[in-house]
CHARMM-style PDB file with segment names, atoms N, HN, CA, C and O in Angstrom:
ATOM      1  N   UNK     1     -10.335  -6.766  12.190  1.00  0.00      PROA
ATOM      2  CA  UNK     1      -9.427  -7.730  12.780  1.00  0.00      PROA
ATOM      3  C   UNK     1      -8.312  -8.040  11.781  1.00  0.00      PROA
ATOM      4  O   UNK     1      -8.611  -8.414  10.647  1.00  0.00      PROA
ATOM      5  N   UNK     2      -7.151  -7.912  12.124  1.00  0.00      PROA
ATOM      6  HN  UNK     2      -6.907  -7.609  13.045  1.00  0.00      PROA
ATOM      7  CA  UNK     2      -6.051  -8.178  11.234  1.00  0.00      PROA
ATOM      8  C   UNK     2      -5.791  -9.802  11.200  1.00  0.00      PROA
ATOM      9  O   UNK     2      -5.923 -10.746  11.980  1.00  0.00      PROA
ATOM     10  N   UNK     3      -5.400  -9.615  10.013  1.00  0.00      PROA
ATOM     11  HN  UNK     3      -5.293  -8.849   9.380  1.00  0.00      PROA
ATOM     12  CA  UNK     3      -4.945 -11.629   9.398  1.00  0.00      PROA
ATOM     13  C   UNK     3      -3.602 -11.704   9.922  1.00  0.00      PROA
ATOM     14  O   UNK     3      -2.774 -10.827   9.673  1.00  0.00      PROA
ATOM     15  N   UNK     4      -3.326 -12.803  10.702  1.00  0.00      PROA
ATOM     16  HN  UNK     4      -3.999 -13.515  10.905  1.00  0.00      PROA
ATOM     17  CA  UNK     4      -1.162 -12.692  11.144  1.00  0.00      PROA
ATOM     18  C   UNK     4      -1.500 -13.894  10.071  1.00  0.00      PROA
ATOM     19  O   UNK     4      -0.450 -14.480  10.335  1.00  0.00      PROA
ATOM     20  N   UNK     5      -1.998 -14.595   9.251  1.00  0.00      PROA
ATOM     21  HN  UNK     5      -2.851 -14.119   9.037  1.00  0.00      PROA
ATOM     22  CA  UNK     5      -1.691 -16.317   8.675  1.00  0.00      PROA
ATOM     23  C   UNK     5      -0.731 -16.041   7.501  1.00  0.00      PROA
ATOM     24  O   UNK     5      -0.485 -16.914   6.668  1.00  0.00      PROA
ATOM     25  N   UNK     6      -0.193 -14.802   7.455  1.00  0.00      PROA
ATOM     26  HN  UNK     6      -0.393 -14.094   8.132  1.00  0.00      PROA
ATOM     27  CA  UNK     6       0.911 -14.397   6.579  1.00  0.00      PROA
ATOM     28  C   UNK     6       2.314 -13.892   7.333  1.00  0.00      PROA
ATOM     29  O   UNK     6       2.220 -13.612   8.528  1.00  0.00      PROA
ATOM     30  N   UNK     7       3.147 -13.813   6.913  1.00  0.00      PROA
ATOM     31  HN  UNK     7       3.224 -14.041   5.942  1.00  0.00      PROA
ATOM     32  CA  UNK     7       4.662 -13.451   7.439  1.00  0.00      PROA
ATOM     33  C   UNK     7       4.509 -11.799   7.334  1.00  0.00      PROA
ATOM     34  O   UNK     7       4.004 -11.381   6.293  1.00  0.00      PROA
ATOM     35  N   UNK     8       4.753 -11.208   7.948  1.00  0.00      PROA
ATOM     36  HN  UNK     8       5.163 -11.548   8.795  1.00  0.00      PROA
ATOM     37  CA  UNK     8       5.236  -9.466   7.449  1.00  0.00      PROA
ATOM     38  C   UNK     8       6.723  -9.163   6.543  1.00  0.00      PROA
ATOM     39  O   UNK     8       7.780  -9.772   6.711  1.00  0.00      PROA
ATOM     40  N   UNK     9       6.552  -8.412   5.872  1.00  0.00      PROA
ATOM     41  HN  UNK     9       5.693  -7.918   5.735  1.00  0.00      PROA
ATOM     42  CA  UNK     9       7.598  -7.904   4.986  1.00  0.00      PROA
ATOM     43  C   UNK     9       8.730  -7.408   6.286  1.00  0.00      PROA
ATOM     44  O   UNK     9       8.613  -7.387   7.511  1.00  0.00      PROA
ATOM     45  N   UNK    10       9.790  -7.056   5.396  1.00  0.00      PROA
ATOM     46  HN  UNK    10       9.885  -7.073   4.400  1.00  0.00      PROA
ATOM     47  CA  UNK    10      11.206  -6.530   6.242  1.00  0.00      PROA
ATOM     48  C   UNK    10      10.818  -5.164   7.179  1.00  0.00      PROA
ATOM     49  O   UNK    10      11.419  -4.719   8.157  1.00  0.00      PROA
ATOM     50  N   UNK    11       9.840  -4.771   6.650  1.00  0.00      PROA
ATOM     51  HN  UNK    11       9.352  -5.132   5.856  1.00  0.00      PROA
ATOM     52  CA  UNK    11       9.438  -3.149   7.889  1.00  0.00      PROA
ATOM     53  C   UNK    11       8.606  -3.639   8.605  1.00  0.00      PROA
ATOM     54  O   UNK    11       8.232  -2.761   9.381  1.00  0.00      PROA
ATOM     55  N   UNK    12       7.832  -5.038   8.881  1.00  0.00      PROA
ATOM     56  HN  UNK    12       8.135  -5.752   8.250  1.00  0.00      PROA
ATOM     57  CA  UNK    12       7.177  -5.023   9.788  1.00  0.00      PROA
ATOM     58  C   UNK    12       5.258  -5.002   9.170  1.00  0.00      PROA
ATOM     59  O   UNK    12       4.426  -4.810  10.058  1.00  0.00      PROA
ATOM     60  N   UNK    13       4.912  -5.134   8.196  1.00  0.00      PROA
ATOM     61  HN  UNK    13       5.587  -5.289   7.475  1.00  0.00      PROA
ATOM     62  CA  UNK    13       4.281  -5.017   7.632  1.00  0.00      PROA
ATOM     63  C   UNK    13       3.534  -6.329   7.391  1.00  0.00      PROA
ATOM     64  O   UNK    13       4.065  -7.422   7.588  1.00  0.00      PROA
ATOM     65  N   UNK    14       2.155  -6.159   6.914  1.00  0.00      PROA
ATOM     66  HN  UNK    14       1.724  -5.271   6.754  1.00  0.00      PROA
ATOM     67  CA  UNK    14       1.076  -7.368   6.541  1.00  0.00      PROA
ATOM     68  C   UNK    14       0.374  -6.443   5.602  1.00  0.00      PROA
ATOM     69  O   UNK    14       0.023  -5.276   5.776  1.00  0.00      PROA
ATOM     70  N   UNK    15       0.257  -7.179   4.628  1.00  0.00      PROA
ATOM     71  HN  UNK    15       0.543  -8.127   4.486  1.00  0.00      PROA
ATOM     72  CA  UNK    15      -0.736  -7.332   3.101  1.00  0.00      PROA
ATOM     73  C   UNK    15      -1.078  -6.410   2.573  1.00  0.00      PROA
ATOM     74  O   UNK    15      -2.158  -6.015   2.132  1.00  0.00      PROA
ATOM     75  N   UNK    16       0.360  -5.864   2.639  1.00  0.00      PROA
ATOM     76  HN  UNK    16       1.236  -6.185   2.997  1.00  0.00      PROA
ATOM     77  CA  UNK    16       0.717  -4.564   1.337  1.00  0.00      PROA
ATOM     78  C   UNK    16       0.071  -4.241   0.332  1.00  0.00      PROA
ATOM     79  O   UNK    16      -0.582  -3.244   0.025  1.00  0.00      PROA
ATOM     80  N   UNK    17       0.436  -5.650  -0.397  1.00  0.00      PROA
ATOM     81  HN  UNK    17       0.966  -6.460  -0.148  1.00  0.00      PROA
ATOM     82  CA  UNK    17      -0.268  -5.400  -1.501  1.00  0.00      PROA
ATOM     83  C   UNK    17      -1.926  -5.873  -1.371  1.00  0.00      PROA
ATOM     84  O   UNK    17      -2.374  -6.463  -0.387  1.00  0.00      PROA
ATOM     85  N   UNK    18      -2.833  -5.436  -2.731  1.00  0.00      PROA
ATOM     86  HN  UNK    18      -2.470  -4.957  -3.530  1.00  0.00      PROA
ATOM     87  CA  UNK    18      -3.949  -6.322  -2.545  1.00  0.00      PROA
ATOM     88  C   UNK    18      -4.930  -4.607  -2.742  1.00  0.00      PROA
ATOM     89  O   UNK    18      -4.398  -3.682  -3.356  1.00  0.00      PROA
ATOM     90  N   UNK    19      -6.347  -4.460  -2.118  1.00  0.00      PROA
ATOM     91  HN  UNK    19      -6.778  -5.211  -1.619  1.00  0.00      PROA
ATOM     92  CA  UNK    19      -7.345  -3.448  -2.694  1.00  0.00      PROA
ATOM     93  C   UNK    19      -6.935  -2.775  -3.261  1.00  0.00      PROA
ATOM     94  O   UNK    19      -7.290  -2.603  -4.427  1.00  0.00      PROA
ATOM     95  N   UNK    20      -6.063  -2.139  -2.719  1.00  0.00      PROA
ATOM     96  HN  UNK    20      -5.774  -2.279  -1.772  1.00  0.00      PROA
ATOM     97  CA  UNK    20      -6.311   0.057  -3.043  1.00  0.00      PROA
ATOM     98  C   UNK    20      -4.615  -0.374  -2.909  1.00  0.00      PROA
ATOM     99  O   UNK    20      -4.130  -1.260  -2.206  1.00  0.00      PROA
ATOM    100  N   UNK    21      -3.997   0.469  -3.733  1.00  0.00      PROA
ATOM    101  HN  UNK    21      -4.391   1.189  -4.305  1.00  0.00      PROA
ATOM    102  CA  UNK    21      -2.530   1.265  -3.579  1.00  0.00      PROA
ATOM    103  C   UNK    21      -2.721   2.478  -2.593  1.00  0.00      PROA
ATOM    104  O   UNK    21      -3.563   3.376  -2.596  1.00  0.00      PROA
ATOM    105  N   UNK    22      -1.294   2.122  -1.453  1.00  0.00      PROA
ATOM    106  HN  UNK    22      -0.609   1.393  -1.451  1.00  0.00      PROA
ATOM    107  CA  UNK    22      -1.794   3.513  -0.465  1.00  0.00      PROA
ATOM    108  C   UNK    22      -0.858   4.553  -0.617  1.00  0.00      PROA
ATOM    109  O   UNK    22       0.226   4.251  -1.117  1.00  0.00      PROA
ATOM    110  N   UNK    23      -1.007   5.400  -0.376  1.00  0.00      PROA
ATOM    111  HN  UNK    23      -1.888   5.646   0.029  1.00  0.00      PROA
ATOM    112  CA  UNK    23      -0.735   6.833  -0.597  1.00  0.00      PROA
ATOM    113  C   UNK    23       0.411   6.930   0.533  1.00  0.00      PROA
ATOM    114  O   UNK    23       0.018   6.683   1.674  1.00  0.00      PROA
ATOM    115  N   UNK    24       1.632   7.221   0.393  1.00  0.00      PROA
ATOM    116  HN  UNK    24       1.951   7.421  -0.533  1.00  0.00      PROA
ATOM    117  CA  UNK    24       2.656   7.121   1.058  1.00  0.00      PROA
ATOM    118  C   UNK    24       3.134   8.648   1.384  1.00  0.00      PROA
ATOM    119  O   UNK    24       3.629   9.058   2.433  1.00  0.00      PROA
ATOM    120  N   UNK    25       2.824   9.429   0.099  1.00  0.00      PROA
ATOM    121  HN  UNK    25       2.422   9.096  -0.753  1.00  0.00      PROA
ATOM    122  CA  UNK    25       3.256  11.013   0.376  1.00  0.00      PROA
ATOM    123  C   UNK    25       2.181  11.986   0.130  1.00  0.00      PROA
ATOM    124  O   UNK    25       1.640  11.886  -0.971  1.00  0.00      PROA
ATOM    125  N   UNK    26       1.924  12.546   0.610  1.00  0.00      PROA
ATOM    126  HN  UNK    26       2.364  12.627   1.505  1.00  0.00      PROA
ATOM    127  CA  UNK    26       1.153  13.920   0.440  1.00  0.00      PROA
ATOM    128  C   UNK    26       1.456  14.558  -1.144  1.00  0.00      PROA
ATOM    129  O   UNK    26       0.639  15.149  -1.850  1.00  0.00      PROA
ATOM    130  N   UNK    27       2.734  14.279  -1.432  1.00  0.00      PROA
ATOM    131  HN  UNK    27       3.398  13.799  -0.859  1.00  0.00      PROA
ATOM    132  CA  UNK    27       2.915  14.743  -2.877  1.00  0.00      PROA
ATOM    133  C   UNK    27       2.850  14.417  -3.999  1.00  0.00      PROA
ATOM    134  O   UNK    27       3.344  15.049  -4.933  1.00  0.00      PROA
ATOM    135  N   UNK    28       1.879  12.790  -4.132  1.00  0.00      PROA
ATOM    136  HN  UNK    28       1.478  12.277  -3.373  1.00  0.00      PROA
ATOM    137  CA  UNK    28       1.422  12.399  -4.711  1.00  0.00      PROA
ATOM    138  C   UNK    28       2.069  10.748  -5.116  1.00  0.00      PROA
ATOM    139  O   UNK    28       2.252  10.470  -6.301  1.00  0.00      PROA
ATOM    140  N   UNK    29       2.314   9.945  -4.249  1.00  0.00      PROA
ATOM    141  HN  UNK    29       2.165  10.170  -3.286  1.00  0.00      PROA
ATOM    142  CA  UNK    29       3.220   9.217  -4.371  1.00  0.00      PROA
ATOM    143  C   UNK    29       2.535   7.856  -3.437  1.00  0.00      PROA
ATOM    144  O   UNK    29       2.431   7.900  -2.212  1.00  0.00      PROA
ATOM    145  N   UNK    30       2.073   6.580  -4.347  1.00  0.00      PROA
ATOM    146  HN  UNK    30       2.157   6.544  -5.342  1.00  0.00      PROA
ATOM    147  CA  UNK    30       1.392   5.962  -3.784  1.00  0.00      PROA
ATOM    148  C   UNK    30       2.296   4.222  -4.094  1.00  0.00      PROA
ATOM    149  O   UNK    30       2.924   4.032  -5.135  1.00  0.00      PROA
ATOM    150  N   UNK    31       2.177   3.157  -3.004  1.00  0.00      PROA
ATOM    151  HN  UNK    31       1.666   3.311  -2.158  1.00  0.00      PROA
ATOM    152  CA  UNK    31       3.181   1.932  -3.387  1.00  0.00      PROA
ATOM    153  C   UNK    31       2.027   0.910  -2.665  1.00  0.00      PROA
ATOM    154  O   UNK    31       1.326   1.285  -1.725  1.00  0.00      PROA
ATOM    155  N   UNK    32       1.954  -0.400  -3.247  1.00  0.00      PROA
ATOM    156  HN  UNK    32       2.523  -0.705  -4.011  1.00  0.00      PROA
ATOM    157  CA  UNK    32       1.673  -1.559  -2.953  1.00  0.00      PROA
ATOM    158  C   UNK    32       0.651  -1.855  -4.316  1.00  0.00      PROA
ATOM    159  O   UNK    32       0.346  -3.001  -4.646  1.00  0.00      PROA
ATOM    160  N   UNK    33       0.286  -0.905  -4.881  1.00  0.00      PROA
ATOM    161  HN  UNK    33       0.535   0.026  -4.613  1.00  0.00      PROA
ATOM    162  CA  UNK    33      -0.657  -1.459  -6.188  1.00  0.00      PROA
ATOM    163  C   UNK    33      -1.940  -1.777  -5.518  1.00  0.00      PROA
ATOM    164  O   UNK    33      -2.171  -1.887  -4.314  1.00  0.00      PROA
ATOM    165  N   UNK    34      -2.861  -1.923  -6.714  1.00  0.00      PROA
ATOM    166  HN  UNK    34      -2.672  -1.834  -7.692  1.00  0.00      PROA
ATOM    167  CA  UNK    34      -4.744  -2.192  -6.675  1.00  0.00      PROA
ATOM    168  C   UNK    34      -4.652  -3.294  -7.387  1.00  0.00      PROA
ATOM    169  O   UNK    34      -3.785  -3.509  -8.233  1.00  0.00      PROA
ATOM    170  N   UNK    35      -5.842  -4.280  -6.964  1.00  0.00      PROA
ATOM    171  HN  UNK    35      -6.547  -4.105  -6.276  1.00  0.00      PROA
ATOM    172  CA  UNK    35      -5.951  -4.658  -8.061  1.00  0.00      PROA
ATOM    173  C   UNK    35      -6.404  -4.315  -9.464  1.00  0.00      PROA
ATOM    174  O   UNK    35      -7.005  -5.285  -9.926  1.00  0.00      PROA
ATOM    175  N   UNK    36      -6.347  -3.338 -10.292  1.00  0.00      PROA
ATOM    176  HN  UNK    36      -5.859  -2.550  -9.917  1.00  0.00      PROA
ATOM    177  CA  UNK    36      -5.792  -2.844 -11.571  1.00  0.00      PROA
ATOM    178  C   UNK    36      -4.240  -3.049 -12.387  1.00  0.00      PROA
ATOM    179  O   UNK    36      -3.950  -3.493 -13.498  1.00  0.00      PROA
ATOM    180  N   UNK    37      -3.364  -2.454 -11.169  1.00  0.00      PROA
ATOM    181  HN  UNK    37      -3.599  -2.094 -10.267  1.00  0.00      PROA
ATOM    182  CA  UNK    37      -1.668  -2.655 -11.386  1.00  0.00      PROA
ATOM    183  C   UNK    37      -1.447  -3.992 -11.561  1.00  0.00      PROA
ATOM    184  O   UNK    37      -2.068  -4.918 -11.039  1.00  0.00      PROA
ATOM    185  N   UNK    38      -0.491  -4.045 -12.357  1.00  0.00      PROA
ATOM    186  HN  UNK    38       0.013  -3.293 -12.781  1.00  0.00      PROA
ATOM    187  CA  UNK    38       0.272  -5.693 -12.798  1.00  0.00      PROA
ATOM    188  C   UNK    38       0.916  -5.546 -11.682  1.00  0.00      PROA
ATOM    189  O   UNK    38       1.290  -4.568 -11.036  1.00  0.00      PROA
ATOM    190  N   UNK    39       1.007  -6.987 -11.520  1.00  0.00      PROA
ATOM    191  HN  UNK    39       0.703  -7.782 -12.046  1.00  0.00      PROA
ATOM    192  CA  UNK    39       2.123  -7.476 -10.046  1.00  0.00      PROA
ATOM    193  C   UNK    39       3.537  -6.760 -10.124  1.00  0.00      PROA
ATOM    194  O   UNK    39       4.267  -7.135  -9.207  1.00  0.00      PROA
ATOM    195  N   UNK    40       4.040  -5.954 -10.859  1.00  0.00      PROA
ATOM    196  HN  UNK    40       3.447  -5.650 -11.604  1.00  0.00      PROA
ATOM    197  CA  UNK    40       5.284  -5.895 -11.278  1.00  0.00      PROA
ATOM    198  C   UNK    40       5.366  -4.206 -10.819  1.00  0.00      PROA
ATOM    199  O   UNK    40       6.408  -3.571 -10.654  1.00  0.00      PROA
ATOM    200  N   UNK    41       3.862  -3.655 -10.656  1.00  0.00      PROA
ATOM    201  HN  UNK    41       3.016  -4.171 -10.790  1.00  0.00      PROA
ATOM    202  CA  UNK    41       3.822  -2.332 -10.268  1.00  0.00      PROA
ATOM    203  C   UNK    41       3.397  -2.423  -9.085  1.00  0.00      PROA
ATOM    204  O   UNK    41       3.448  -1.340  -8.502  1.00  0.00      PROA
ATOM    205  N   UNK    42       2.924  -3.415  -8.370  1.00  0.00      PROA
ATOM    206  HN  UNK    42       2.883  -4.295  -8.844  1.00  0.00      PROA
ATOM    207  CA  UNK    42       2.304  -3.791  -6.953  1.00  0.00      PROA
ATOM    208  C   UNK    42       3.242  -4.036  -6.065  1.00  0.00      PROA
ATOM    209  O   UNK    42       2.818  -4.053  -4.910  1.00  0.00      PROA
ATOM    210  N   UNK    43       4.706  -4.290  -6.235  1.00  0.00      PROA
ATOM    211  HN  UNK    43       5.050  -4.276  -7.173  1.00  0.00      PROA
ATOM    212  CA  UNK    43       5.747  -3.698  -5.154  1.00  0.00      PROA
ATOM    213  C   UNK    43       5.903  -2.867  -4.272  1.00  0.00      PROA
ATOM    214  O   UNK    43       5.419  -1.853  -4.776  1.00  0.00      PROA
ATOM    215  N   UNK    44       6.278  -2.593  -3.226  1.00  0.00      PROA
ATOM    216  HN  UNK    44       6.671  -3.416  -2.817  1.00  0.00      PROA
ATOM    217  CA  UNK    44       6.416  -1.811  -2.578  1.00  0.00      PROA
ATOM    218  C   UNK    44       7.498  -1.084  -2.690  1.00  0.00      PROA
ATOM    219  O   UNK    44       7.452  -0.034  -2.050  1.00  0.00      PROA
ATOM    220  N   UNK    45       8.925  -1.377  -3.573  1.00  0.00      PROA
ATOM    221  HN  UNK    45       8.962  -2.231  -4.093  1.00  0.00      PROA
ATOM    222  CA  UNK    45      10.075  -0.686  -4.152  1.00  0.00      PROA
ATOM    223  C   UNK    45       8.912   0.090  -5.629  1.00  0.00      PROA
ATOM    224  O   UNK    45       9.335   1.233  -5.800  1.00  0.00      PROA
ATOM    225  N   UNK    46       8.079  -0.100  -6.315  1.00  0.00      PROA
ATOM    226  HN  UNK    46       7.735  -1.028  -6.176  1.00  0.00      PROA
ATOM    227  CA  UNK    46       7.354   0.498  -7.084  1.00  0.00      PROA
ATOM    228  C   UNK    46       7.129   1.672  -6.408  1.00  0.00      PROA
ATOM    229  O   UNK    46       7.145   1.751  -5.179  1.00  0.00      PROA
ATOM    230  N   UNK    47       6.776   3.216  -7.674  1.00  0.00      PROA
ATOM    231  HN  UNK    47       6.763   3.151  -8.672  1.00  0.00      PROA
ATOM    232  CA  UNK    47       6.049   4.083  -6.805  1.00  0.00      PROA
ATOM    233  C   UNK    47       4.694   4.491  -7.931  1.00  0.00      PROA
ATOM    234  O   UNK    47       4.992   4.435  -9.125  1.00  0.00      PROA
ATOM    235  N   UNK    48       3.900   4.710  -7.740  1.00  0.00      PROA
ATOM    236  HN  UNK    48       3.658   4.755  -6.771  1.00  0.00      PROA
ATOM    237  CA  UNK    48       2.726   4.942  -8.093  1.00  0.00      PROA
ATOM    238  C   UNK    48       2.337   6.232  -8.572  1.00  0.00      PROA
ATOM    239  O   UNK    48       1.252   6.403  -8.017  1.00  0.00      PROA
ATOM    240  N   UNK    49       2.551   7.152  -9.207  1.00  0.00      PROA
ATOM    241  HN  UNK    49       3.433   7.013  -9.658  1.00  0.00      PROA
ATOM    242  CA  UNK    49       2.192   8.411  -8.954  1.00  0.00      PROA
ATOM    243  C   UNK    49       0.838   8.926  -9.218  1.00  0.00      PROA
ATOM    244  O   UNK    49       0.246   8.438 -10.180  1.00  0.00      PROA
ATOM    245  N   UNK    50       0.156   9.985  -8.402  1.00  0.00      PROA
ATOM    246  HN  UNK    50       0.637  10.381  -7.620  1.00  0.00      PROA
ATOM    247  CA  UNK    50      -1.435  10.314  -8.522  1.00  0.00      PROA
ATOM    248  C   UNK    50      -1.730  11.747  -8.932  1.00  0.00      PROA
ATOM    249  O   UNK    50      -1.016  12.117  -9.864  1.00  0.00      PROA
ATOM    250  N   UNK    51      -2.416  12.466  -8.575  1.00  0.00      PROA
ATOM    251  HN  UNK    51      -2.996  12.165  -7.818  1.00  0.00      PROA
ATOM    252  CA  UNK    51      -2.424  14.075  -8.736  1.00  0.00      PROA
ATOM    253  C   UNK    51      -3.983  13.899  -7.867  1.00  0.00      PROA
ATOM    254  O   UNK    51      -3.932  14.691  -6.926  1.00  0.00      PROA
ATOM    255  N   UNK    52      -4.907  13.382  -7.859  1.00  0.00      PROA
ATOM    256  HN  UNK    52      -4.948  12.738  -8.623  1.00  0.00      PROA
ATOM    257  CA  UNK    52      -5.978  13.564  -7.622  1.00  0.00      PROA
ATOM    258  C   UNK    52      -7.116  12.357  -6.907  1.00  0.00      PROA
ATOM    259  O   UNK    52      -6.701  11.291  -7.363  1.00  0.00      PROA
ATOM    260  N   UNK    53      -8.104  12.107  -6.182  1.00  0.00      PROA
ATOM    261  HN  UNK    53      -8.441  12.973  -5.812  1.00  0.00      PROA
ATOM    262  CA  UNK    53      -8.334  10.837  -5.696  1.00  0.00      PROA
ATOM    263  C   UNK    53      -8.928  10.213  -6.676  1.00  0.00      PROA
ATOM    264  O   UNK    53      -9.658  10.782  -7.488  1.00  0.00      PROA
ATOM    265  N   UNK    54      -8.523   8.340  -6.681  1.00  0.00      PROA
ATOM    266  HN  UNK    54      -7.930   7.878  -6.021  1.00  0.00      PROA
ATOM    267  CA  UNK    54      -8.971   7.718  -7.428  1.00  0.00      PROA
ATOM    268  C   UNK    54      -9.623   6.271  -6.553  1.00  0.00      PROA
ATOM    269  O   UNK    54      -9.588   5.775  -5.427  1.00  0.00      PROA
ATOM    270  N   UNK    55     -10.184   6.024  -7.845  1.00  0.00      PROA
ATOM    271  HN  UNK    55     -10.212   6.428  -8.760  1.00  0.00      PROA
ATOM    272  CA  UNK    55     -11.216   4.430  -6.958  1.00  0.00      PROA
ATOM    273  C   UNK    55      -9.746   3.644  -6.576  1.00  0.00      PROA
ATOM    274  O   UNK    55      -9.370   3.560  -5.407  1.00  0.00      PROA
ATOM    275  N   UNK    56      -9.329   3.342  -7.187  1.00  0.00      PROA
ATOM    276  HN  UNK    56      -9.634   3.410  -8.137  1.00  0.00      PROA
ATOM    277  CA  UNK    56      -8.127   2.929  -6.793  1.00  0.00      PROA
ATOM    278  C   UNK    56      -6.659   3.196  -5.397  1.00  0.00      PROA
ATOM    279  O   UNK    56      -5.849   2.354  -5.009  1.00  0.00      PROA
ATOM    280  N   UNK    57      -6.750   4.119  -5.120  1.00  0.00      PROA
ATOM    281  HN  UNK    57      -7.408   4.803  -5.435  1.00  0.00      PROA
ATOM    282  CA  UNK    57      -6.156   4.358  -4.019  1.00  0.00      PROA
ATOM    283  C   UNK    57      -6.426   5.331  -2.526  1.00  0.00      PROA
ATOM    284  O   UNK    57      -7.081   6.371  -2.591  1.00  0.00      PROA
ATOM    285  N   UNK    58      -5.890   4.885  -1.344  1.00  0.00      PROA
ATOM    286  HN  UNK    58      -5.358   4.040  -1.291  1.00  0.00      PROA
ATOM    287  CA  UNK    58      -6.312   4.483  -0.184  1.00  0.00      PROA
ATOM    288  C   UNK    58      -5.258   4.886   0.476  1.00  0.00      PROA
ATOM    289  O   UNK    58      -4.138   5.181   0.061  1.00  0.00      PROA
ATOM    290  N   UNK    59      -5.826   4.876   1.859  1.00  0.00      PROA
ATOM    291  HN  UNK    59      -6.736   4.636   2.196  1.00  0.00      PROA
ATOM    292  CA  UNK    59      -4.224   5.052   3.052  1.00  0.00      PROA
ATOM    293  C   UNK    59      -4.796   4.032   4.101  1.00  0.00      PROA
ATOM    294  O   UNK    59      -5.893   3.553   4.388  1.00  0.00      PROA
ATOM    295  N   UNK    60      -3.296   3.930   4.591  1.00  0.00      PROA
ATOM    296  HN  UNK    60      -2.405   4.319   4.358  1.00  0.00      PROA
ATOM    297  CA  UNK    60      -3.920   2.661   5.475  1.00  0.00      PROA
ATOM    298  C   UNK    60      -3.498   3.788   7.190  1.00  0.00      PROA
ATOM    299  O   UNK    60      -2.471   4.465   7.242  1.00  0.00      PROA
ATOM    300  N   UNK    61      -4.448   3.734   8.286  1.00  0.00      PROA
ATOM    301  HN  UNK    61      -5.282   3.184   8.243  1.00  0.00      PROA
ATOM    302  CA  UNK    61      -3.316   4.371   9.599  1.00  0.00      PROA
ATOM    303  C   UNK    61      -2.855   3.204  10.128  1.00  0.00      PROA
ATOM    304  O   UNK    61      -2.959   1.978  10.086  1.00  0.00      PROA
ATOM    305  N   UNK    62      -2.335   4.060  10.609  1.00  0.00      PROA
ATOM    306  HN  UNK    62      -2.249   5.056  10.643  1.00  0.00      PROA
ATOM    307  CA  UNK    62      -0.737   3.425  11.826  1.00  0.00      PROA
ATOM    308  C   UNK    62      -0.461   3.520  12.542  1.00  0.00      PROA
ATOM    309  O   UNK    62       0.003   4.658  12.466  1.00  0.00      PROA
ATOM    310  N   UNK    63      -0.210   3.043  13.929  1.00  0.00      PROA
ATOM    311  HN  UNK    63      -0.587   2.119  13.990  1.00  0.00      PROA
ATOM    312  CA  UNK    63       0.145   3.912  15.115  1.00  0.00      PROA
ATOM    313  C   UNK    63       0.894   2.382  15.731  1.00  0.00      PROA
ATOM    314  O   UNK    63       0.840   1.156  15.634  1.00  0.00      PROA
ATOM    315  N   UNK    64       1.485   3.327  16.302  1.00  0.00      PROA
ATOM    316  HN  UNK    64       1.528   4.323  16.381  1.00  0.00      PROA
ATOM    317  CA  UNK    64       2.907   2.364  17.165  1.00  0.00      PROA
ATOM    318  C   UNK    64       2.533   2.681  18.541  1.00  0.00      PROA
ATOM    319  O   UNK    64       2.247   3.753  19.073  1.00  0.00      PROA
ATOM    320  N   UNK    65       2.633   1.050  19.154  1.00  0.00      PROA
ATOM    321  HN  UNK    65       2.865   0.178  18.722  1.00  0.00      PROA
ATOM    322  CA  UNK    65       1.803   0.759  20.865  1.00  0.00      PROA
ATOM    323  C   UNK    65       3.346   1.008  21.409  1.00  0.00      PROA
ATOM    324  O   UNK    65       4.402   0.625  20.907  1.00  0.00      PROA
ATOM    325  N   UNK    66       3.154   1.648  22.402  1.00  0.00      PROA
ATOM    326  HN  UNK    66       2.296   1.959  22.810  1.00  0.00      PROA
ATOM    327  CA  UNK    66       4.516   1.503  23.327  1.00  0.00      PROA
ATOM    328  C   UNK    66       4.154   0.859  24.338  1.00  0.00      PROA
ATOM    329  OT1 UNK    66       4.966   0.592  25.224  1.00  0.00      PROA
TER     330      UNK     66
END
């Protein structure tokens, strides 16, 4: 069940940041930070880079209702 008791970011988004940093590209390129990352890397203008899976990062799905 999703939380709305927060505002969404400018894309439409809820609680970016927070567990796992998610994986945005296939090419290794992950944004919102874990809790590990300082708040300052937990941006979503931040990018994360990976090579391989870690405890730390995650994907979130998505799908758009028409």
């Amino acid at each position: 069940m999703m939380d709305y008791s927060l505002k969404p970011d400018k894309y439409n988004r809820y609680h970016l940041l927070g567990n796992v940093a998610e994986m945005v590209d296939m090419k290794g390129v992950a944004k919102g930070g874990s809790y590990i990352h300082s708040t300052s890397d937990s941006y979503y203008t931040k990018r994360i880079n990976y090579t391989k899976p870690a405890y730390w990062l995650g994907f979130r799905c998505v799908c758009e209702i028409l």
